[in-house]
N, C-alpha and C positions, 0 to 999 in steps of 0.2 A: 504494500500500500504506500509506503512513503519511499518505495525504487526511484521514483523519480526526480526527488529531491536533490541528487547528484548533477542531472542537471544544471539544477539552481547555481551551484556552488560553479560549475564548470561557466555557464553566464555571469558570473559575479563577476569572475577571472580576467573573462573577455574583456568584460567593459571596463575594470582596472586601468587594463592592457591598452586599452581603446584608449582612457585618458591622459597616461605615460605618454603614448604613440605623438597625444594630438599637442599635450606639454612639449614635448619635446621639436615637434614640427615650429612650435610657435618661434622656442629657443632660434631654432633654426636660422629660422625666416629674421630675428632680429642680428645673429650673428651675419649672413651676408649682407645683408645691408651694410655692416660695416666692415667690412673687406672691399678690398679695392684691387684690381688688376690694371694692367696700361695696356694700351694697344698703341700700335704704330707704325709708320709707313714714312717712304722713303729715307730707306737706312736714319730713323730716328727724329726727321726735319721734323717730323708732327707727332705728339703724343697726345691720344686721348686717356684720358682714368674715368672710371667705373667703379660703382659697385657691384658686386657679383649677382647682385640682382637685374644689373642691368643697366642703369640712371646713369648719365653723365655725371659727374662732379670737376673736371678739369681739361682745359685742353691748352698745349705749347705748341709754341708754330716758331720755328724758326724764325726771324724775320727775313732769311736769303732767300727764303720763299714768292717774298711781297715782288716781285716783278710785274709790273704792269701787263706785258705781253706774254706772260705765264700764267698768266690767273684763270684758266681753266685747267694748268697741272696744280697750283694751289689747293683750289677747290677741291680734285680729286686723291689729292693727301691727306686733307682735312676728314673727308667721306672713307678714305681708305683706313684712316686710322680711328673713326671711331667705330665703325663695322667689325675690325679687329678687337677692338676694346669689348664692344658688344660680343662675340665672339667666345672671347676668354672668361666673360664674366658669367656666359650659360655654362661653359665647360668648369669652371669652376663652382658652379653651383650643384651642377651634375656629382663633381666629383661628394663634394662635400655632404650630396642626401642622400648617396650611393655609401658612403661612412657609416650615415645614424643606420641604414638599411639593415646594413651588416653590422650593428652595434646592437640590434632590434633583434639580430636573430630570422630577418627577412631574408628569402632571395635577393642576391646582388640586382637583377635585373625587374625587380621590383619599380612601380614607376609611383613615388612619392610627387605631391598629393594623391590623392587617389581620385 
């Protein structure tokens, strides 16, 4: 009569589990934010930074760049290297929920959030 009560306890567990899961995501999600990666393009003239979340927060430009009759390779330095920035900041995000994944006891290729 009370077989099934094991259950309960195995539910209880889950959603513990569930909670740790979703603390832990939150953690997460405040630690990339503050991590930052660079991206860049031609050999260094342009650097954009990132959060591993993704957001701009800084961009260098050479100023040997600034030539009047170059300013569509400008441009395309500036675009090249925040695409790279953007870039590094998903593989770094990647990296780092592929961590808790496997800290969780999850399959590696598990795809956090869910």
């Amino acid at each position: 009569m009370l077989k099934g009560l094991g259950g309960l306890g195995d539910m209880a567990k889950m959603m513990k589990q569930a909670q740790e899961m979703q603390a832990k995501m939150a953690e997460m999600q405040e630690e990339l934010a503050s991590m930052t990666v660079t991206g860049e393009s031609g050999a260094g003239l342009v650097k954009a930074t990132a959060t591993a979340k993704g957001e701009l927060t800084g961009l260098e430009i050479d100023p040997s760049i600034f030539v009047p009759s170059e300013k569509e390779v400008a441009e395309d330095l500036i675009l090249a290297a925040i695409k790279d920035a953007q870039a590094r900041a998903s593989e770094r995000a990647q990296s780092e929920m592929q961590k808790l994944t496997q800290e969780m006891g999850l399959p590696a290729d598990m795809k956090l959030p869910f």
